[in-house]
C-alpha positions as CSV (number, residue, x, y, z in Angstrom):
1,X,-17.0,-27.8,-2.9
2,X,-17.4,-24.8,-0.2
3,X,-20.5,-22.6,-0.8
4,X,-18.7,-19.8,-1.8
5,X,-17.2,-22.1,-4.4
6,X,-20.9,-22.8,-5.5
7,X,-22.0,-19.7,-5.4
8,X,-19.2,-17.9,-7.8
9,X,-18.4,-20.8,-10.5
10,X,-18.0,-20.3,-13.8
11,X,-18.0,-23.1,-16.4
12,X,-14.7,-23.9,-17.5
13,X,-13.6,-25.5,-21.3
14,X,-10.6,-26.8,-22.2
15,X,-8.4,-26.2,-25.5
16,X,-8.8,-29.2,-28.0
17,X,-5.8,-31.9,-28.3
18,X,-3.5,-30.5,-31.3
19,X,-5.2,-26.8,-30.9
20,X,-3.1,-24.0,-30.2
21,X,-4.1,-21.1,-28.2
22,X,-1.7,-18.6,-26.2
23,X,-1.8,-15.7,-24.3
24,X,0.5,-12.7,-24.8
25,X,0.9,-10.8,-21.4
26,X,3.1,-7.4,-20.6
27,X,2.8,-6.9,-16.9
28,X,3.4,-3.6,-15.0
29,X,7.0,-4.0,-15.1
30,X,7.0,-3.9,-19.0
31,X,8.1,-7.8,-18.9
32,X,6.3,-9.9,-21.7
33,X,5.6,-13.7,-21.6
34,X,3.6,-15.7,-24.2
35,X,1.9,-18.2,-22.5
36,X,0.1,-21.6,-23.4
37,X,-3.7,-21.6,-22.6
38,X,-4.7,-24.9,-22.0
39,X,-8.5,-24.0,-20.3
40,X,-11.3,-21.2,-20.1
41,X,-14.1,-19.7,-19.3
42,X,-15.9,-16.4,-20.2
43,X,-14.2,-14.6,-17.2
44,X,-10.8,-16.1,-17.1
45,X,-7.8,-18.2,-18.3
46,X,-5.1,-20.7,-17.3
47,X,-2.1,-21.1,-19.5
48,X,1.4,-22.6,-19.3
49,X,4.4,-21.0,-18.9
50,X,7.8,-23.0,-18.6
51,X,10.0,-22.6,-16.0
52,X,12.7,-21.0,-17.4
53,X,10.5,-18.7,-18.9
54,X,8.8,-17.9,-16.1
55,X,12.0,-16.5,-14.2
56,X,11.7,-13.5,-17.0
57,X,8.5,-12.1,-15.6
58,X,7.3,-11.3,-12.3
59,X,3.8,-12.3,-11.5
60,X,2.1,-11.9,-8.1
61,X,-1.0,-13.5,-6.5
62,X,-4.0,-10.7,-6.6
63,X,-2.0,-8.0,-9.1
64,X,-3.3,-6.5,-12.0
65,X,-1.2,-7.5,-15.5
66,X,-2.4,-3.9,-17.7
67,X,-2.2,-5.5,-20.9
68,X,-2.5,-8.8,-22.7
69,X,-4.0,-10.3,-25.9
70,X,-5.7,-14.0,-26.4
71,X,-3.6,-15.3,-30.1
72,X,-5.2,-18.3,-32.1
73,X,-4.3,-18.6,-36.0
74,X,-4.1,-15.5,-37.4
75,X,-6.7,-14.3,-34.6
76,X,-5.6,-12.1,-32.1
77,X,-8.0,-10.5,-29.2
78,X,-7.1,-7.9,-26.8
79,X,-8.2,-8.8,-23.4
80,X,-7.1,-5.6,-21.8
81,X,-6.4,-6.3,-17.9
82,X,-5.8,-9.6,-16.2
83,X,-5.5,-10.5,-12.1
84,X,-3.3,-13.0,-11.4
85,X,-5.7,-16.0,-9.3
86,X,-3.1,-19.1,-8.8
87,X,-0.1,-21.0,-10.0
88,X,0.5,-24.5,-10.0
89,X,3.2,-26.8,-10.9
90,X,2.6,-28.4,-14.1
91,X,5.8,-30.4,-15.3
92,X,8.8,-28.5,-16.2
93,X,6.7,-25.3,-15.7
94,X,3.2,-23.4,-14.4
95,X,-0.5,-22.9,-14.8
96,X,-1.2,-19.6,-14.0
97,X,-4.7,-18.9,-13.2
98,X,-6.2,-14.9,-14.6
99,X,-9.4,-13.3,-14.3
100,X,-10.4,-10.8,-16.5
101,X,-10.8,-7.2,-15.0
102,X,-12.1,-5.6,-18.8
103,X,-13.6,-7.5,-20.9
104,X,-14.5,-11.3,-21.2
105,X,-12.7,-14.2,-23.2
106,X,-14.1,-14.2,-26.8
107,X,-15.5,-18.0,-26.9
108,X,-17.1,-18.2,-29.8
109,X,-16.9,-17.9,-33.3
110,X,-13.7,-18.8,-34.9
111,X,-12.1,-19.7,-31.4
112,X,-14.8,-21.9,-30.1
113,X,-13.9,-24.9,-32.6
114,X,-10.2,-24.9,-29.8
115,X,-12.1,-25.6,-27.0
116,X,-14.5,-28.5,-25.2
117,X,-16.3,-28.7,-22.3
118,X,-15.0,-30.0,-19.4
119,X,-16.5,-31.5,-16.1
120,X,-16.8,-29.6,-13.1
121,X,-14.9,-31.8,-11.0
122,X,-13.6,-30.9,-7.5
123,X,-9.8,-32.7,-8.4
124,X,-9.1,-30.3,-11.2
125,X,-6.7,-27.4,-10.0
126,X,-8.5,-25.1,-12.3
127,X,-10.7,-24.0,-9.7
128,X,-8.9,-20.9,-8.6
129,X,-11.7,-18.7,-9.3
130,X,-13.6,-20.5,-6.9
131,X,-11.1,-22.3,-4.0
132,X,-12.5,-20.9,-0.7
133,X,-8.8,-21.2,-0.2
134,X,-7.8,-19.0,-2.5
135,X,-10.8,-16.7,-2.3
136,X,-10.3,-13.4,-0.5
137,X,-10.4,-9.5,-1.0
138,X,-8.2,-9.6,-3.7
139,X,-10.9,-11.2,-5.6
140,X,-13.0,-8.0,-5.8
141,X,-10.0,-5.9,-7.0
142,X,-10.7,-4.6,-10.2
143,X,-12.9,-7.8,-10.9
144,X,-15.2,-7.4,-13.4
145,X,-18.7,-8.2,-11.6
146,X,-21.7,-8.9,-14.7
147,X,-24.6,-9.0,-13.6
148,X,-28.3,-7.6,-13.5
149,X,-28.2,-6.6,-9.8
150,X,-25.8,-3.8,-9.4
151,X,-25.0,-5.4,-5.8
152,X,-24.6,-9.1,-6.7
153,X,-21.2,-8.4,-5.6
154,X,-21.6,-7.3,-2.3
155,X,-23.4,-10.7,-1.7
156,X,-20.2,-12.9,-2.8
157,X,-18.5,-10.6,-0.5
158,X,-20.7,-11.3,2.4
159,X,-20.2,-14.8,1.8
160,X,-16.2,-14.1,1.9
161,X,-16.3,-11.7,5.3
162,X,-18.4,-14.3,7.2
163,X,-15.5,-16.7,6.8
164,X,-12.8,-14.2,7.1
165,X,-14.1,-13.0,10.7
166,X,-13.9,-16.3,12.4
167,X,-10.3,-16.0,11.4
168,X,-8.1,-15.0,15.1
169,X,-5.8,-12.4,12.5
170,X,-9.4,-10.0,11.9
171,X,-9.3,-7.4,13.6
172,X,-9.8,-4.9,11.1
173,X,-12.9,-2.1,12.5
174,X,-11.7,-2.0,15.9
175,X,-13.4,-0.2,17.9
176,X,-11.8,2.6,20.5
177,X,-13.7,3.0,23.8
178,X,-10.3,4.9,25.4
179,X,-6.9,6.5,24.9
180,X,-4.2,7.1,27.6
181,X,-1.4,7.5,25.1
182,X,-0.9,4.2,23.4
183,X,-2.6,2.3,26.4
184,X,-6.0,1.4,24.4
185,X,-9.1,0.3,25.2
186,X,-10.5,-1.2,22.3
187,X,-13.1,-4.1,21.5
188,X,-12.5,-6.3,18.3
189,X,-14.3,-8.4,16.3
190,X,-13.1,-11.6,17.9
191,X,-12.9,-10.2,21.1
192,X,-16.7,-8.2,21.9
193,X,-15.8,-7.3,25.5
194,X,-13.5,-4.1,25.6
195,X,-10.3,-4.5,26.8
196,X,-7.0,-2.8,27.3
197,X,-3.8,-3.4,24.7
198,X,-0.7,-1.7,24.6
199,X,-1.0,-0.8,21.3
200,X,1.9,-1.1,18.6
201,X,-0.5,-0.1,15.6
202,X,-0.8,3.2,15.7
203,X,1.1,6.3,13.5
204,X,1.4,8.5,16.2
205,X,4.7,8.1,16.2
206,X,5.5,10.6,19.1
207,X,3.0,10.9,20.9
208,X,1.1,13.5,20.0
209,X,-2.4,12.9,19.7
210,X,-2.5,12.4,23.6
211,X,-0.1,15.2,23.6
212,X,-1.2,17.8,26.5
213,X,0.1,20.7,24.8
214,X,-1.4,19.8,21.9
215,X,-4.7,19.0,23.2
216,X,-4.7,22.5,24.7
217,X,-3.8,23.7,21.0
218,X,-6.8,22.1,19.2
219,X,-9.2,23.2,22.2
220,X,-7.8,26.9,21.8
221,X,-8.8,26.5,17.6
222,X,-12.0,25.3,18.2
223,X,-13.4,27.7,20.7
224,X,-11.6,30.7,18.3
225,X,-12.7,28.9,14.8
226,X,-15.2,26.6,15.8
227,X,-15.1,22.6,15.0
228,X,-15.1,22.7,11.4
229,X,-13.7,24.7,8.5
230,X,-17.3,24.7,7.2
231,X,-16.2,25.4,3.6
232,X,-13.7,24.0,1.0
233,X,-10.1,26.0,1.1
234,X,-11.2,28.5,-1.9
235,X,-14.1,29.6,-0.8
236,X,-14.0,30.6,2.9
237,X,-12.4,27.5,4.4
238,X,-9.0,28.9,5.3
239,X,-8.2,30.3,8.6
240,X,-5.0,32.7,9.6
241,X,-3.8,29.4,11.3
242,X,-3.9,27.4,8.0
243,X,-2.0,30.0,5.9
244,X,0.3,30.0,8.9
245,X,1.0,26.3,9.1
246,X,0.9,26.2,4.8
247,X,4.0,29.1,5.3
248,X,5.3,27.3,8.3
249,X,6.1,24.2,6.3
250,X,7.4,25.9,2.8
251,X,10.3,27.6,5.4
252,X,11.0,24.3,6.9
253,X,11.7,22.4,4.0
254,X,12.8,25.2,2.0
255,X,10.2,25.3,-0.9
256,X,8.6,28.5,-1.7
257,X,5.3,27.5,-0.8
258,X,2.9,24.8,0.0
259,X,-0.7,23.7,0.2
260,X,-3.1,21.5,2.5
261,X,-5.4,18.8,1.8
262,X,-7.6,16.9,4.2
263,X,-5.5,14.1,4.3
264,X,-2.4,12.7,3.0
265,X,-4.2,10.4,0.3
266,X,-5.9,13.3,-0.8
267,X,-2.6,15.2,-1.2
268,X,-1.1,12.4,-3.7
269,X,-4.3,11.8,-5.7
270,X,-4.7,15.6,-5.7
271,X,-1.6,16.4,-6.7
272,X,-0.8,13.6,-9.6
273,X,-4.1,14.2,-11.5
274,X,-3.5,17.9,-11.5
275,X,-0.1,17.8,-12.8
276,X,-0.1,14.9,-14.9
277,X,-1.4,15.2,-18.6
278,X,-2.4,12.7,-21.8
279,X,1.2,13.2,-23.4
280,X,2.9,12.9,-19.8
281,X,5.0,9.7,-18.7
282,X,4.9,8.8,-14.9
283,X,7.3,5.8,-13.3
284,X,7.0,5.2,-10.0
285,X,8.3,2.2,-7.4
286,X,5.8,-0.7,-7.7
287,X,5.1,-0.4,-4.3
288,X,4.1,3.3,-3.8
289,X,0.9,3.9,-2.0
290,X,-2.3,3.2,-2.8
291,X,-2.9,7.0,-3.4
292,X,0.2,7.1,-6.0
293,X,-1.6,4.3,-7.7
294,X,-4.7,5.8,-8.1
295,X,-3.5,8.8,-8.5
296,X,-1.4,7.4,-12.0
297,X,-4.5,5.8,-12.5
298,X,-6.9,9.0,-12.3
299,X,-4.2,10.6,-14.7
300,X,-4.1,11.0,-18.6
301,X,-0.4,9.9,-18.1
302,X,1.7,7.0,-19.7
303,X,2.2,5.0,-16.4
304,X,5.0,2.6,-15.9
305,X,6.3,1.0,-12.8
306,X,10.0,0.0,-11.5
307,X,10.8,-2.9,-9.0
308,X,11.0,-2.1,-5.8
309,X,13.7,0.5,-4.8
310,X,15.5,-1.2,-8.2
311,X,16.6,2.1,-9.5
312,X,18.5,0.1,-12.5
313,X,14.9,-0.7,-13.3
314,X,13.8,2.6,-13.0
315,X,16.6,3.8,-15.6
316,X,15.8,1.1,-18.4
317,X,11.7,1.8,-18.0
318,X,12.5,5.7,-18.6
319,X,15.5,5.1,-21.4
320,X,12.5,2.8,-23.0
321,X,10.0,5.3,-22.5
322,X,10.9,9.1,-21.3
323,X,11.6,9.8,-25.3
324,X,8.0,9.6,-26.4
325,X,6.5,12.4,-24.2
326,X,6.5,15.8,-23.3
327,X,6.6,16.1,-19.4
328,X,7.9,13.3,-16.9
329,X,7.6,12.8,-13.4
330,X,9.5,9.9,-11.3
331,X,7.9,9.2,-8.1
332,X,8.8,7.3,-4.4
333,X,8.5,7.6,-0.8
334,X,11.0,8.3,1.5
335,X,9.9,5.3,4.1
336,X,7.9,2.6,2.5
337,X,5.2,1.4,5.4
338,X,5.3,-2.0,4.7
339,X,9.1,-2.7,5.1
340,X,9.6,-0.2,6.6
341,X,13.1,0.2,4.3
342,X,14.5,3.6,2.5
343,X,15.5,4.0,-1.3
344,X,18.7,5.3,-2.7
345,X,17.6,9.0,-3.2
346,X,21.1,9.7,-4.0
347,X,21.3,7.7,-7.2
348,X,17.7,8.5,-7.6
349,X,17.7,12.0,-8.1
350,X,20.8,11.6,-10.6
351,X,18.6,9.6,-12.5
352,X,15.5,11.8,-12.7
353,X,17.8,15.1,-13.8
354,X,19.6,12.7,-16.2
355,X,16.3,11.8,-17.9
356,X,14.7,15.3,-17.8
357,X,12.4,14.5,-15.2
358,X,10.7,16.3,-12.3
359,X,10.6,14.5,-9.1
360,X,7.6,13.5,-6.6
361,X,8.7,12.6,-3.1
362,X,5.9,10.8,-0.6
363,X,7.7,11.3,2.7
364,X,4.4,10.6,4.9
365,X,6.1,8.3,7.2
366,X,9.5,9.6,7.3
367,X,8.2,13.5,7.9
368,X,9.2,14.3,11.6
369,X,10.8,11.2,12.2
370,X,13.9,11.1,9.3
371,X,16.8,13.7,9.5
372,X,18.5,15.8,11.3
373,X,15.8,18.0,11.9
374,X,12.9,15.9,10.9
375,X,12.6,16.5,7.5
376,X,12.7,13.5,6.2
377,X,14.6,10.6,4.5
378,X,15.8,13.3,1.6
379,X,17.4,15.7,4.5
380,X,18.8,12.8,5.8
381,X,20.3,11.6,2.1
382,X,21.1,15.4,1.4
383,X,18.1,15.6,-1.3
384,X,15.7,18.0,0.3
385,X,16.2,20.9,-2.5
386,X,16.6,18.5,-5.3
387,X,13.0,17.7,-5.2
388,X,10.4,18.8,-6.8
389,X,7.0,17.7,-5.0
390,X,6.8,17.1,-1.2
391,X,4.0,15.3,-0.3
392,X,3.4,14.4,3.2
393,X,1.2,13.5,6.0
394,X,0.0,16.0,9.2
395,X,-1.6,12.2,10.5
396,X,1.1,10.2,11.2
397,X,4.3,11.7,12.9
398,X,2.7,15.0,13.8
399,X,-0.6,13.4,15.2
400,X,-3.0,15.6,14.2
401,X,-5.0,15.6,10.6
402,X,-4.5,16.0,7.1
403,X,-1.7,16.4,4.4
404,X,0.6,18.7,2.4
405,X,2.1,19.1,-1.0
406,X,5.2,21.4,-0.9
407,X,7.1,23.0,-4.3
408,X,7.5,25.7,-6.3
409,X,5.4,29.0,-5.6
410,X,3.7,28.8,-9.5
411,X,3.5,24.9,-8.9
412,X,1.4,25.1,-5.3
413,X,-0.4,28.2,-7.4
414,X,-1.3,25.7,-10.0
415,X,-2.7,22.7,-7.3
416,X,-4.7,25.5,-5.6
417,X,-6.8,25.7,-8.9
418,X,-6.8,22.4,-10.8
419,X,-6.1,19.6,-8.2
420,X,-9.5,18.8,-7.4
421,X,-8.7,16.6,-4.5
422,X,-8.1,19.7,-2.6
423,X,-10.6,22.4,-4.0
424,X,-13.4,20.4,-3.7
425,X,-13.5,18.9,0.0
426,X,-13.6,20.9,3.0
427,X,-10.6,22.1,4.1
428,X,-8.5,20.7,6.6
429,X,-10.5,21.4,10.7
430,X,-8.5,24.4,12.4
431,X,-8.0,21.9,15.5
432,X,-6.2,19.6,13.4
433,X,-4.1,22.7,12.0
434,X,-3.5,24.5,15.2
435,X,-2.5,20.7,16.9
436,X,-0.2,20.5,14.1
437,X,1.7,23.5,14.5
438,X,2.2,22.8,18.0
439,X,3.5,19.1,17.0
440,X,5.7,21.0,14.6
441,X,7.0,23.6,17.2
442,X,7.5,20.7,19.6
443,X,9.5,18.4,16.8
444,X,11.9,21.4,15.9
445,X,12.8,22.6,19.4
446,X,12.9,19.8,21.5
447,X,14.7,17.4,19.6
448,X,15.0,15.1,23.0
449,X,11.9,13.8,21.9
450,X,13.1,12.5,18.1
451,X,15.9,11.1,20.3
452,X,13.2,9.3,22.1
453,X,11.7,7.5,19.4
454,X,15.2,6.4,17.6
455,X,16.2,5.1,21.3
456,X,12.9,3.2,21.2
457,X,13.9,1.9,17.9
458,X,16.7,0.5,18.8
459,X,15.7,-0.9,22.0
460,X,13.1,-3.0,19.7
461,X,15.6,-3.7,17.0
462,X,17.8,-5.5,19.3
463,X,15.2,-7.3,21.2
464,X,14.3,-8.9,17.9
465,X,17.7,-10.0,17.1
466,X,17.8,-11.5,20.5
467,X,15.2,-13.5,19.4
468,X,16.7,-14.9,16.5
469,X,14.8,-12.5,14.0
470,X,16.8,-10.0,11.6
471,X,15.5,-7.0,11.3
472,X,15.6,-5.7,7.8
473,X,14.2,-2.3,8.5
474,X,15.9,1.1,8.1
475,X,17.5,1.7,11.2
476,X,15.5,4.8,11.3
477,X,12.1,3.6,10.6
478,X,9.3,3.6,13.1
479,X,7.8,1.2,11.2
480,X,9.2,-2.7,11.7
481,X,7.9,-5.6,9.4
482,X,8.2,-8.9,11.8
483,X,7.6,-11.7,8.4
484,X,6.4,-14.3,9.5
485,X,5.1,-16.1,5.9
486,X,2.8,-18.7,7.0
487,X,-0.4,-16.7,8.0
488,X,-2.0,-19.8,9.5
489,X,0.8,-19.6,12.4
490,X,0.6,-15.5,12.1
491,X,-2.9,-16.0,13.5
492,X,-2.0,-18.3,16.1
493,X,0.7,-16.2,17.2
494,X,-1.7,-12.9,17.3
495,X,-4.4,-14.8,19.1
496,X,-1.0,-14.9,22.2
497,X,0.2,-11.2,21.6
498,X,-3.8,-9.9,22.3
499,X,-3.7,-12.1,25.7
500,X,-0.5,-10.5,26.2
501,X,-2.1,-7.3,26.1
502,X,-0.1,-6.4,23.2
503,X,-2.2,-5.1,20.2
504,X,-0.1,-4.9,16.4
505,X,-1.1,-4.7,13.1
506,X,-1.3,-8.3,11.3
507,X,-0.4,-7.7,7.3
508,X,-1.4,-10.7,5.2
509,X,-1.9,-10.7,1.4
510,X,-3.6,-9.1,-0.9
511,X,-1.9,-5.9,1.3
512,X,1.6,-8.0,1.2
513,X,2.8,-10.9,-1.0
514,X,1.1,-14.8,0.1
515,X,4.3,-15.6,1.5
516,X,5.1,-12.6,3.3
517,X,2.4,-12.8,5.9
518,X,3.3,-10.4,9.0
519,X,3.2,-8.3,11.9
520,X,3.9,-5.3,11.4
521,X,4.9,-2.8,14.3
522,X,4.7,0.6,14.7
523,X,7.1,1.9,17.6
524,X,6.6,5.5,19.0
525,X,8.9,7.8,21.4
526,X,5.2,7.4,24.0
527,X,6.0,4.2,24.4
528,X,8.0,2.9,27.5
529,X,10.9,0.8,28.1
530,X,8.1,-1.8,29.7
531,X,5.9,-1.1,26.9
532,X,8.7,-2.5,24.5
533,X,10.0,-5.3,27.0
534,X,6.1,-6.9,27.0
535,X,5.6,-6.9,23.3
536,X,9.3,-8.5,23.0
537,X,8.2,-11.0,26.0
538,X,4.9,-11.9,24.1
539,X,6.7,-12.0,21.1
540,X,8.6,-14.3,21.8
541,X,5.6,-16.6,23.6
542,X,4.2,-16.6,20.1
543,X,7.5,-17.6,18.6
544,X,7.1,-20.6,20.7
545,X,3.4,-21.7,20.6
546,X,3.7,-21.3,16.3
547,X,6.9,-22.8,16.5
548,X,8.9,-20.4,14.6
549,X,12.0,-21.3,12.8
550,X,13.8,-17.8,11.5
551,X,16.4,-19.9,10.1
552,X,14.2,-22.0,8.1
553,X,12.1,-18.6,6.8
554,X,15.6,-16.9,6.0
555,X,16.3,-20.5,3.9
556,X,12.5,-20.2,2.3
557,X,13.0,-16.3,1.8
């Protein structure tokens, strides 16, 4: 057994022959399963689910089930949040190994007689707590770490990241030593000595953060304002340039007003707990960002979650729920950053008036980039003034800092008082603001460069096909998932695209799904035709080396 086996075990039990112990589970989808437990220990469960049964509810490696309850006689115990750890085929069905995130499993007493020891025995496949193999990040989300030294935890995670960074796919903490647009001189953990990639990981989608006009802008800001806003926005950390860029962006997307925060995570978490109260209900896609979920978390609100983009889910989870409570908000993103794919705002927005329900768009990635004049995925759909809340980035397409929540004039009134995200951090730097009303001006008058970036699209899209690969990206979308699902050959193939010179993003779970290990690349209007041909060219070198078969991924898939 590996030492980080050894050094996290947890004795196991086993239910008794004829005993009958089960496991009632609602995951975040408001799907319900009642499984068989068949082993145990103080800090998690496996149980047996059937086949046929287990096509009713969606589990996924590393994903937090909100609610579930352990039954025995005419016992039942909550056991509040589980984390999915493993699933293994068991006969005509699955063990599913959990881990509890609140509380532990009540072995004793009255359910203690149900169980027996059982040996610790490398053979058994009940070691998913423990399996270096299975062991990673996603073992310290929302784990619940007991014990006396408040950072036992971060020595089971050194244990983990000492593994992790002789793996050829970290390269997480990079560091920058240059920039010349998106020619990068960066040193990695592998790889100590700094060298030079062509980068295809970065949101600067146009350009701009090497953008000489828009250097000139942030220079200009800090000699007028200095480098910081050296105070939070309602005390004296507003400039003329910020209220100018806040009034710059209510015209352009036609709200009556909007507000900065110092960054687009900040925006969303800012925004949800301030608007979002105990008797409030809140759906959003299942795979909104990480600040949605926190934000919903941070809330008072009745959360509930739809399948991805599945807006029949989203109608059944608000018909089952919207009734119940006072105020209701649905929430997506225009241009999800992991697929890179868009939702049907159309049917969408029908949905949230339908229901009574105000609407929270994350356009982040699609800001700049989507539309006809940049606006975003809901100007491109014809959407823009159905929504309610704009959130959006000033980091990604615009290359400069910070974020932005655009509405109603009493709504923006109310974040600039109760969204806490916002009031109490410094506000965003004046360089950042003035850099991002230059990006602005730039995107809105010169739309040859917008025209750039979709030609650069393209060019990539096709290459891909040419290599056999089908792009299922919008055709829009800076942002292009290449899946790849075996992460053993996704590290093998990054190890040939960083001697190619060719630096991207690798994606591998808990951030994506075990089987959907990938690169993910992030095309801008700065790079040039050469810059696209070599990634293509070391693309397909990797293709080679790993010994890629789309066909046979498509069949998996």
């Amino acid at each position: 057994m590996s030492r980080i086996a050894n050094g996290i075990r947890a004795k196991r039990f086993r239910v008794r022959d004829g005993a009958k112990v089960e496991l009632r589970l609602e995951n975040e989808l408001g799907e319900k399963a009642l499984l068989k437990v068949n082993n145990s220990s103080i800090t998690g469960l496996g149980a047996w689910l059937s086949t046929e049964d287990a096509k009713k509810i969606s589990f996924e490696y590393g994903k937090v089930i909100p609610e579930s309850k352990i039954v025995w006689e005419d016992n039942e115990v909550p056991l509040g949040r589980l984390i999915l750890r493993s699933r293994t085929q068991a006969g005509d069905g699955y063990v599913y190994g959990f881990s509890c995130v609140d509380s532990r499993v009540p072995l004793m007493g009255s359910l203690s007689k149900h169980f027996e020891s059982l040996a610790n025995t490398d053979e058994t496949a009940l070691d998913f707590e423990l399996n270096a193999g299975k062991f990673n990040l996603a073992s310290f989300i929302e784990s619940d770490h007991t014990h006396a030294d408040l950072f036992h935890k971060c020595h089971e995670y050194a244990l983990l990241k000492e593994d992790t960074e002789k793996n050829p796919m970290w390269q997480f903490y990079a560091v920058r030593h240059s920039v010349n647009g998106l020619r990068v001189k960066m040193s990695l953990p592998k790889i100590r000595k700094p060298t030079e990639y062509v980068s295809f990981g970065s949101y600067d989608y146009f350009g701009f953060s090497s953008d000489a006009e828009v250097k000139v802008a942030a220079t200009k800001a800090i000699e007028k304002y200095g480098v910081s806003a050296t105070a939070t926005p309602p005390l004296s950390g507003r400039t003329a340039i910020h209220e100018e860029l806040e009034y710059k962006l209510a015209q352009m997307l036609r709200k009556e007003d909007a507000i900065l925060f110092n960054s687009g995570f900040a925006a969303n978490v800012g925004t949800l707990t301030a608007i979002l109260g105990a008797n409030d209900l809140a759906v959003a896609d299942i795979l909104s960002h990480a600040s949605i979920h926190d934000g919903l978390s941070a809330s008072k609100a009745k959360v509930r979650l739809f399948r991805h983009n599945n807006n029949n889910h989203l109608t059944n989870q608000l018909k089952e729920n919207r009734e119940a409570h006072s105020g209701a908000l649905v929430v997506t993103e225009g241009l999800f950053s992991m697929d890179g794919d868009v939702p049907n705002l159309l049917e969408f927005v029908k949905i949230a008036k339908k229901n009574n329900a105000r609407i929270l768009l994350d356009e982040v990635h699609s800001f700049g980039v989507m539309g006809p004049t940049g606006l975003g995925a809901a100007e491109r759909l014809g959407v823009l003034d159905d929504i309610d809340i704009y959130t959006g980035s000033l980091s990604k397409g615009v290359g400069a800092g910070g974020g932005f929540v655009a509405g109603t004039k009493e709504f923006v009134n109310w974040l600039r008082v109760f969204a806490r995200a916002g009031i109490f951090s410094s506000a965003v730097s004046p360089s950042c603001v003035a850099a991002a009303l230059k990006s602005i001006d730039i995107i809105q008058t010169r739309p040859e460069r917008r025209q750039k970036l979709l030609d650069n699209i393209k060019m990539f899209l096709d290459g891909l096909r040419a290599l056999g690969y089908s792009p299922k990206s919008d055709p829009e979308s800076p942002i292009v998932p290449v899946i790849m699902g075996d992460k053993k050959k996704l590290g093998v193939m990054n190890k040939i695209m960083l001697e190619h010179g060719v630096f991207v993003n690798t994606i591998v779970f808990p951030a994506v799904a075990e089987n959907a290990s990938r690169f993910r690349f992030s095309i801008s209007a700065a790079h040039s035709p050469s810059d696209i041909q070599l990634a293509l060219v070391a693309l397909r070198r990797a293709i080679e080396v790993a010994e890629i078969d789309f066909n046979q991924l498509a069949v998996a898939a």
